[in-house]
C-alpha positions in Angstrom: 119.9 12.2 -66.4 117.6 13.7 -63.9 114.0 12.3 -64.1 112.6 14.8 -61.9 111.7 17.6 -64.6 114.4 19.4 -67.0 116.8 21.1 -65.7 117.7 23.9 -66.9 120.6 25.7 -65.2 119.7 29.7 -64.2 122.4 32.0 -65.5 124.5 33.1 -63.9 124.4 36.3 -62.0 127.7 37.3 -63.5 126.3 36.4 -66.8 129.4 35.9 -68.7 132.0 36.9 -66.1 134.7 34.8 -64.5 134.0 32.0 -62.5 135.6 32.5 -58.8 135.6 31.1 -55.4 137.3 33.5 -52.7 138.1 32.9 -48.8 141.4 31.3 -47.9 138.5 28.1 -46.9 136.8 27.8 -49.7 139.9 28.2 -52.2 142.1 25.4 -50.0 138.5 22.9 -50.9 138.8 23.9 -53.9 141.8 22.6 -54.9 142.1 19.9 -52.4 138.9 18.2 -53.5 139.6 18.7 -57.3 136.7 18.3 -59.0 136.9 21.9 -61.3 139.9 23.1 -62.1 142.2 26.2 -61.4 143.0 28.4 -64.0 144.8 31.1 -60.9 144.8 32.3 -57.6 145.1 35.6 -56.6 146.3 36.4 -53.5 148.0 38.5 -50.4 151.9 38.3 -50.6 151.1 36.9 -46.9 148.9 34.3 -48.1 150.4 33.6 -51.6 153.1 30.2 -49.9 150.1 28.2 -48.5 151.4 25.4 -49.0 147.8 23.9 -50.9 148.9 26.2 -53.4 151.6 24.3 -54.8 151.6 23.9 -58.2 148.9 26.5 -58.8 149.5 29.8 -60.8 149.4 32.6 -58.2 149.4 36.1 -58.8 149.8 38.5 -55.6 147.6 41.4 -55.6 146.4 44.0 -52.9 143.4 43.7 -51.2 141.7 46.5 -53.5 142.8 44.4 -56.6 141.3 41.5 -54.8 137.9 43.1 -53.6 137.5 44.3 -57.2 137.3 41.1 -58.5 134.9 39.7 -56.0 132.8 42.8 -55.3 133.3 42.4 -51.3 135.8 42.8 -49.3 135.3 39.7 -47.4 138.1 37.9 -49.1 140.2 36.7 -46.9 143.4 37.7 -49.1 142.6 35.0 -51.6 140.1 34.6 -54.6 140.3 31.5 -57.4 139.2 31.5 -60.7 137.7 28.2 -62.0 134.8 26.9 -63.5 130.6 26.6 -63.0 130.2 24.3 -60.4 129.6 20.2 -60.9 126.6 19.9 -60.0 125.7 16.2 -59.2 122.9 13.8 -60.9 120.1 13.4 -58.9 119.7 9.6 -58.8 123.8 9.3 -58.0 122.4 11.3 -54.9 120.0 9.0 -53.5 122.4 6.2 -54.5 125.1 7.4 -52.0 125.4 6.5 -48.1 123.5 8.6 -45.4 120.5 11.0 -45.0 120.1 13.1 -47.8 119.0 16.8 -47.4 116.5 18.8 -49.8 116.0 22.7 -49.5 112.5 24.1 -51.2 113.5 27.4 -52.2 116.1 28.2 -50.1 116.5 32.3 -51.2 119.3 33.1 -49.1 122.7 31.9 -50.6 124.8 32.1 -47.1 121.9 29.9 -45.5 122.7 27.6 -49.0 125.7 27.2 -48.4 125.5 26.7 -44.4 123.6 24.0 -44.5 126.1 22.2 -47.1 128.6 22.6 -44.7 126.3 20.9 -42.1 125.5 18.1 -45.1 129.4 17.2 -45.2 129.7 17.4 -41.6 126.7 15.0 -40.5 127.8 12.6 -43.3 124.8 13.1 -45.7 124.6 11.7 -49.4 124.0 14.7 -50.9 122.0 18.0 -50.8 118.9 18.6 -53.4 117.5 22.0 -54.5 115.6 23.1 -57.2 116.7 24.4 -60.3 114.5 27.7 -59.7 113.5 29.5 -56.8 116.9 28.7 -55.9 120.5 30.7 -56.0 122.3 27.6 -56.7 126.4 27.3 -55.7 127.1 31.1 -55.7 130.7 32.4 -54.8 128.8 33.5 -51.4 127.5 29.8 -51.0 131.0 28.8 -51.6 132.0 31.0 -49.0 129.6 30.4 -46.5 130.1 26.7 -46.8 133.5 26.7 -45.9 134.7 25.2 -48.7 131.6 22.0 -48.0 130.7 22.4 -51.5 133.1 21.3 -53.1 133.5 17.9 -51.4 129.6 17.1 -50.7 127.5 16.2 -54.2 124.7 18.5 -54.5 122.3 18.2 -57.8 119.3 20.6 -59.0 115.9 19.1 -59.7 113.2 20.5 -61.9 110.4 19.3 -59.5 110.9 18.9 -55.9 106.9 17.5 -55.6 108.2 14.6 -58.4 111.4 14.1 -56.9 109.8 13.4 -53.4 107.2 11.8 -54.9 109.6 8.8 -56.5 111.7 8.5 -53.2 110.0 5.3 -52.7 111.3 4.2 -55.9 114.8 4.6 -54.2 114.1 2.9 -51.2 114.0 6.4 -48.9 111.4 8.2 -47.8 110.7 12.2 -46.7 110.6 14.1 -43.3 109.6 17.6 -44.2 110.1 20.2 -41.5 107.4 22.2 -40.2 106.9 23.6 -36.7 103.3 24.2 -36.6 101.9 20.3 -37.6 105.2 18.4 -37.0 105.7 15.4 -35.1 108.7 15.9 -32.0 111.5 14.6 -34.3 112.5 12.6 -31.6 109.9 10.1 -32.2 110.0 9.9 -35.6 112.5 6.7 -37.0 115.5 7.9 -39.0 118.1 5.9 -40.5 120.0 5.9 -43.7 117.2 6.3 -46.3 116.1 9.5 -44.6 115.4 12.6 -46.5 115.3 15.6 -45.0 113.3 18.6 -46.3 113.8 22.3 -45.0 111.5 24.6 -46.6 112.6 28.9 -47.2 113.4 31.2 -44.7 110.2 32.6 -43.4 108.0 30.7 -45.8 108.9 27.3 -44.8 107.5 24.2 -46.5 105.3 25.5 -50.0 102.1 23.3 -49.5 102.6 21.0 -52.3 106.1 19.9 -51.3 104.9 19.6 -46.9 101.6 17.2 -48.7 104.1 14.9 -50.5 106.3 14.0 -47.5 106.3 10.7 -45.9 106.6 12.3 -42.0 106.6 16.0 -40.7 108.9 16.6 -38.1 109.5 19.8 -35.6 112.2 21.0 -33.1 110.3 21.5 -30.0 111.3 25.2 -28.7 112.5 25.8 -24.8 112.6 29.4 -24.9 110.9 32.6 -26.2 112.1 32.5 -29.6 109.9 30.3 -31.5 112.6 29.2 -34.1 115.6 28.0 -35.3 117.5 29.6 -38.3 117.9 27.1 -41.3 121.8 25.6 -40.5 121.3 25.0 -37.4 117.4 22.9 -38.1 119.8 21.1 -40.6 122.5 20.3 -37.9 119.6 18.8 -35.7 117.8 16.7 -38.1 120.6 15.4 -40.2 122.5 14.1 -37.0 120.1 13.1 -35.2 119.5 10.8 -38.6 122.7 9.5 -38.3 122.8 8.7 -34.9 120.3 6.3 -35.7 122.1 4.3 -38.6 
């Protein structure tokens, strides 16, 4: 059990409606990687004899039946129904091989579920986010991530501040990200114990999560923009972490 404040799950959005995942992606993780079940697919007579859908019930239906049920027609021809998503136990987290990423109040579920994506890519342990302030794994998350979710562990604290507190505890340590006071990541030394923390979209770092981290990092910026978006700070950081192992 988390140690790191209760946590207590949001509702979700859909309150009691189905659980789904769509995107011909995401739906292909979802079954490969078997971790919630599938009660059906519904899907395009064109896409309804992938062959990852062996085995699975699968109902062909026309792209209105299928941006009905999802609320967007960016389906891909495909939409699964399953279950709330497994979210992962904190301390199994820092347990695991490779960097591990935290997100303070990440508000933008596509930027959520980028980010995982980049998290399974790089090799991390996990991903951390908070219980609120966050959207948690959404359908759009899902979507976003390519399917990433469902193969990378990802687990909801109550308290980012205590959970980056007792890193020390598991033998990492915290490199938040902040562009304005951050040392060139370059410089800084990453290896496996590395924990990465990307603060909200605009916002950045809340104060009380940037005062509890062990290092704070920036991207130093070549051009006129002064930023990066969220996914791609992720993609820097977290390889550049593992490059070092």
């Amino acid at each position: 059990m988390s140690t790191y404040g209760k946590d207590r799950r949001r509702k979700r959005d859909e309150d009691d409606g189905p659980v789904f995942v769509y995107g011909r992606n995401p739906v292909r993780e979802l079954i490969l990687a078997g971790r919630r079940p599938v009660s059906e697919v519904w899907a395009l007579k064109q896409a309804a004899e992938e062959p990852y859908l062996e085995g699975v019930t699968v109902l062909v239906k026309n792209r209105e039946e299928l941006a009905r049920a999802t609320g967007t027609g960016d389906h891909q021809g495909m939409v699964a129904f399953t279950e709330e998503y497994p979210y992962a136990d904190p301390q199994a987290v820092l347990e695991g091989e490779g960097p591990v990423i935290v997100l303070d109040e990440v508000q933008d579920p596509r930027n959520l579920g980028a980010v995982a994506r980049v998290a399974d890519a790089a090799g991390c342990a996990g991903l951390i986010i908070p219980t609120r302030g966050s959207p948690g794994i959404t359908p759009v998350a899902c979507k976003a991530s390519a399917g990433a979710v469902e193969h990378i562990p990802i687990a909801r604290v109550g308290s980012l501040v205590a959970f980056i507190n007792d890193l020390a505890g598991a033998g990492r340590w915290a490199a938040g990200a902040d562009a304005d006071k951050g040392t060139d990541y370059r410089e800084i030394p990453w290896d496996a114990h590395s924990v990465i923390v990307l603060g909200a979209e605009g916002a950045g770092l809340r104060p009380r999560v940037r005062d509890v981290c062990d290092h704070l990092v920036r991207i130093p910026m070549r051009g006129s923009v002064g930023s990066l978006n969220l996914s791609t700070a992720a993609s820097v950081l977290a390889f550049e972490a593992v490059r070092r192992n």
